[in-house]
C-alpha positions as CSV (number, residue, x, y, z in Angstrom):
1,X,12.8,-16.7,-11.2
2,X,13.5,-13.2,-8.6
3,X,17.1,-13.7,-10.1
4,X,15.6,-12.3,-13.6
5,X,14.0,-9.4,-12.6
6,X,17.1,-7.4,-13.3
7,X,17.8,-9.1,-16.4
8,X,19.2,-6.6,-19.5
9,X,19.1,-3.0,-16.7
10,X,21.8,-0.7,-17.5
11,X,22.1,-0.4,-13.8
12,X,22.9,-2.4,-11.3
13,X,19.9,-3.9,-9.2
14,X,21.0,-2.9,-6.1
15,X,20.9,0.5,-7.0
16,X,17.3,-0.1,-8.7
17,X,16.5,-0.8,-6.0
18,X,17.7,1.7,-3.6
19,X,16.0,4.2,-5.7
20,X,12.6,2.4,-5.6
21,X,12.9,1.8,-2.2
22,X,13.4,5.7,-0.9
23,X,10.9,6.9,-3.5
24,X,8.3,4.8,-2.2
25,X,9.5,5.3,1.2
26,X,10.4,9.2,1.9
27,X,8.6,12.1,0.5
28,X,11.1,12.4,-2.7
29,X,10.1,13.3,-5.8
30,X,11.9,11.8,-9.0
31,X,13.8,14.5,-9.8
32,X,15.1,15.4,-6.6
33,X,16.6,11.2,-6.8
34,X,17.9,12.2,-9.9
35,X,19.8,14.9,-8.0
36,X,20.6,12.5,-4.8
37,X,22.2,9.7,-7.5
38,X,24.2,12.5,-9.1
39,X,26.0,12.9,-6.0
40,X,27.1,9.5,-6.1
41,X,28.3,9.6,-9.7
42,X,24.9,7.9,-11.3
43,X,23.5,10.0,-13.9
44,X,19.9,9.2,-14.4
45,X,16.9,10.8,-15.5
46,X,13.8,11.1,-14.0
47,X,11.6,8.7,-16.1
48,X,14.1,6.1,-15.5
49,X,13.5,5.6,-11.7
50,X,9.9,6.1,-12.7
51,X,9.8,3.5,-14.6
52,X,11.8,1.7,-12.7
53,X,8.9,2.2,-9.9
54,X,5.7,1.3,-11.7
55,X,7.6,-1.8,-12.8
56,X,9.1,-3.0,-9.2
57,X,6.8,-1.5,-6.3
58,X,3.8,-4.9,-7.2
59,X,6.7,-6.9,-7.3
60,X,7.8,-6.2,-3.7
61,X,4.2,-5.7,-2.8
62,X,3.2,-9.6,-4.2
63,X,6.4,-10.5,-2.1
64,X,6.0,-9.4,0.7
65,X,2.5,-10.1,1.6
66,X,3.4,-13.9,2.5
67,X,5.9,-12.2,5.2
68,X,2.9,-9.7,7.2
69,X,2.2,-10.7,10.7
70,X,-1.6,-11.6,11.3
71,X,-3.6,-8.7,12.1
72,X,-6.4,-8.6,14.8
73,X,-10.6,-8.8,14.1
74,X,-11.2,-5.5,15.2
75,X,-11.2,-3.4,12.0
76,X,-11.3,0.3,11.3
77,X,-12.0,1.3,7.7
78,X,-12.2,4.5,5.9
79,X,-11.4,6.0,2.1
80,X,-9.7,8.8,0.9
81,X,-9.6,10.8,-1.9
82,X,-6.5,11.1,-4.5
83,X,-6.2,12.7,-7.8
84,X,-5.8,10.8,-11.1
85,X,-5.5,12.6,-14.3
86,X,-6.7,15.9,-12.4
87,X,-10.3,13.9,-11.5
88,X,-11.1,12.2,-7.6
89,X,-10.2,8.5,-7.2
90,X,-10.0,6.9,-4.0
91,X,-8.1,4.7,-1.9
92,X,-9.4,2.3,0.2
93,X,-7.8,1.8,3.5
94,X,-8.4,-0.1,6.8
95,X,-5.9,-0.8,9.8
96,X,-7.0,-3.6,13.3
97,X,-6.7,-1.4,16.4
98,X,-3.6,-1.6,17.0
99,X,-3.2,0.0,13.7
100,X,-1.1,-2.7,11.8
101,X,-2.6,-1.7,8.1
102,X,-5.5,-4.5,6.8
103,X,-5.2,-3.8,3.3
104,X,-5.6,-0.8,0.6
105,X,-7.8,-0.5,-3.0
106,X,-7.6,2.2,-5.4
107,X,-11.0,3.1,-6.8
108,X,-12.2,5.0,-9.1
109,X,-16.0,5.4,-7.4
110,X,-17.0,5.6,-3.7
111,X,-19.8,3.5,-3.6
112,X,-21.0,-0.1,-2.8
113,X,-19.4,-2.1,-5.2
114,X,-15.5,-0.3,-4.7
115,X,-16.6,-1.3,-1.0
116,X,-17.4,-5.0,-1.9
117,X,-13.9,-5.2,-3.8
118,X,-12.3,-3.6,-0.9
119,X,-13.2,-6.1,1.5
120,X,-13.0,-9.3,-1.1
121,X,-9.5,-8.4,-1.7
122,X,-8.8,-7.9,2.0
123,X,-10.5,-11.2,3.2
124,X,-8.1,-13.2,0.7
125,X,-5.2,-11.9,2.4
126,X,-3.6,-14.7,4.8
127,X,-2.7,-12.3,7.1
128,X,-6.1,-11.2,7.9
129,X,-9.2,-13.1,9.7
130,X,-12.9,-12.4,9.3
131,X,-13.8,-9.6,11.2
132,X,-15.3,-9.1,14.5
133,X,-16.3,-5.7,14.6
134,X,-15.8,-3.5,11.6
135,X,-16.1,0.3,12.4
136,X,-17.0,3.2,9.4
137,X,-18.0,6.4,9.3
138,X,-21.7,7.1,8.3
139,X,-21.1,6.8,4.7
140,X,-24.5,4.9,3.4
141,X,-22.8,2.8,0.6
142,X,-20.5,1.2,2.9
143,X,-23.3,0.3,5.3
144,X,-25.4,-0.9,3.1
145,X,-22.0,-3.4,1.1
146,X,-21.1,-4.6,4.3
147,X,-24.8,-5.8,5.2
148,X,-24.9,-7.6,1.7
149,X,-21.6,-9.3,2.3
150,X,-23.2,-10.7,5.4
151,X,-26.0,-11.5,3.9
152,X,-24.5,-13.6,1.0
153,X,-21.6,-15.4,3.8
154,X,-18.7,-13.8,2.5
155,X,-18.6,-12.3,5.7
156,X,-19.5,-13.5,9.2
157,X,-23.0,-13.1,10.5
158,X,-21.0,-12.5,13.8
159,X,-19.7,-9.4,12.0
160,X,-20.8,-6.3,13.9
161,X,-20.8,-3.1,12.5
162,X,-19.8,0.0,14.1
163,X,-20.8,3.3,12.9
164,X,-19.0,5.8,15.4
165,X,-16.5,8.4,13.7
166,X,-14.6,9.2,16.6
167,X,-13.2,5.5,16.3
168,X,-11.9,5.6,13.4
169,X,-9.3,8.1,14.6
170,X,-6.7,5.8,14.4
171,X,-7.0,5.3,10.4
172,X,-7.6,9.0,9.7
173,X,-4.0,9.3,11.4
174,X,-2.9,6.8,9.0
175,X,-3.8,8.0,6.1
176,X,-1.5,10.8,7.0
177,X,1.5,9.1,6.0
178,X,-0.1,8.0,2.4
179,X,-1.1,11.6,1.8
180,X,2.4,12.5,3.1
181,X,4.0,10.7,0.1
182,X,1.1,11.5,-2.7
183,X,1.5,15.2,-1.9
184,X,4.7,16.1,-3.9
185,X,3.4,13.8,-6.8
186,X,0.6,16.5,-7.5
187,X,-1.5,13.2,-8.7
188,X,-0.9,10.4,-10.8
189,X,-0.6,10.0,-14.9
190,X,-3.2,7.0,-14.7
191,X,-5.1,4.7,-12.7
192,X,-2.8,1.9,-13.6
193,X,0.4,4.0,-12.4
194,X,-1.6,4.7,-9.3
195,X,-2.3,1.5,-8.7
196,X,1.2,0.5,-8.9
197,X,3.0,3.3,-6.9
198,X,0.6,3.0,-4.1
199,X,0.8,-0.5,-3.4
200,X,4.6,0.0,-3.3
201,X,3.6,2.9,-0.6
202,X,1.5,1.0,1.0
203,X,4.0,-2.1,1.3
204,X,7.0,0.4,2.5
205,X,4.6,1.6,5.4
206,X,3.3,-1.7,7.0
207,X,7.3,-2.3,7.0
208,X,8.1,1.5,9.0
209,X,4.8,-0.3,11.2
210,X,6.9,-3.3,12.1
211,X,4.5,-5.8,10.3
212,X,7.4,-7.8,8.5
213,X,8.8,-10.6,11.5
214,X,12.3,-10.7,9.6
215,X,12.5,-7.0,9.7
216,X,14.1,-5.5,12.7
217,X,16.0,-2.3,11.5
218,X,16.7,-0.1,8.3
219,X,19.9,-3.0,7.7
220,X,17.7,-6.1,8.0
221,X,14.6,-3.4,5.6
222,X,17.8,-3.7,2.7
223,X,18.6,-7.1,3.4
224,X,15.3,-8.6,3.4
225,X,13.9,-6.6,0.3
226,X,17.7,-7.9,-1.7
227,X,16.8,-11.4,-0.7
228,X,13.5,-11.6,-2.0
229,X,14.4,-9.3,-5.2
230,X,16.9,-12.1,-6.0
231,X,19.9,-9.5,-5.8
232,X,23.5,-11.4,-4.4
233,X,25.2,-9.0,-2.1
């Protein structure tokens, strides 16, 4: 039960999550959180909100995911690159046009079968629909997944594919925001932490892209993510 998730915290869960919340939301490190909480009497350290992070952020992610508004069938995908234990990894992104975000997928290859896993895991998503159009760049592995998926029904046959790079603009803006956020972390510990801290980035951004109905404001962001946390006001 979401009333548990707190369970034997030294801290209150409302300010668990605060801190989780603007870590994965602003462009704060841990430490400078640590320094923000001082000001407000709360003496923590740095691996405590970190921890407190890697634990919450697929929480909020697996709970909010019922809440996303449908997206559209025109889809714009594109990687990028992120560092994990000093070595490439990358994350797998795609927004519709209007640039309400699809889904994400941390890999540690850019090739066919990342591409594969990429799109299984966004076609499961009840917010999304099959595709109409998909547009890449001119990346060959990703041509050649997409044609496979076709050809084995997991997607459409009325799938197009769309190879033009000026299109996918609108997602190489997007990933702006996500490299925004990674910045100050210098890269990630491990895959798994990475895996964890960017689905709680990812989850905090199609929220600031108004794809949660029930969130209006930065009031209704608190009250909503309380509610489904299981924390009484």
């Amino acid at each position: 039960m979401s009333q548990n998730l707190f369970k034997w915290k030294h801290f209150r869960s409302d300010i668990i999550m605060l801190c989780v919340r603007w870590y994965l939301k602003y462009p704060l490190s841990y430490r400078m959180l640590v320094e923000m909480m001082q000001e407000r009497g709360l003496n923590l350290t740095h691996t405590t909100i970190m921890r407190w992070v890697h634990q919450y952020s697929p929480v909020i992610c697996e709970k909010l995911r019922k809440h996303i508004k449908p997206t559209n069938d025109s889809w714009r995908m594109d990687e990028t690159y992120l560092k994990i234990k000093g070595t490439n990894a990358y994350l797998y992104r795609a927004v519709d046009s209007e640039g309400k975000t699809i889904d994400f997928f941390v890999s540690e290859h850019r090739d066919k079968d990342a591409t594969k896993k990429f799109f299984s895991k966004a076609l499961k998503a009840i917010h999304n629909q099959q595709p109409r159009v998909i547009t890449t760049d001119k990346y060959a592995a990703t041509e050649v997944a997409i044609y496979e998926m076709i050809y084995n029904g997991i997607l459409s046959v009325s799938t197009s594919l769309r190879k033009v790079k000026y299109m996918n603009n609108i997602i190489e803006q997007d990933h702006r925001f996500i490299k925004r956020k990674v910045k100050p972390m210098l890269g990630f510990d491990s895959f798994e932490t990475a895996e964890k801290t960017l689905c709680g980035i990812e989850t905090m951004h199609m929220i600031r892209k108004g794809q949660i109905e029930e969130i209006q404001s930065v009031l209704s962001e608190v009250e909503f993510l309380n509610n489904i946390m299981g924390i009484v006001a």
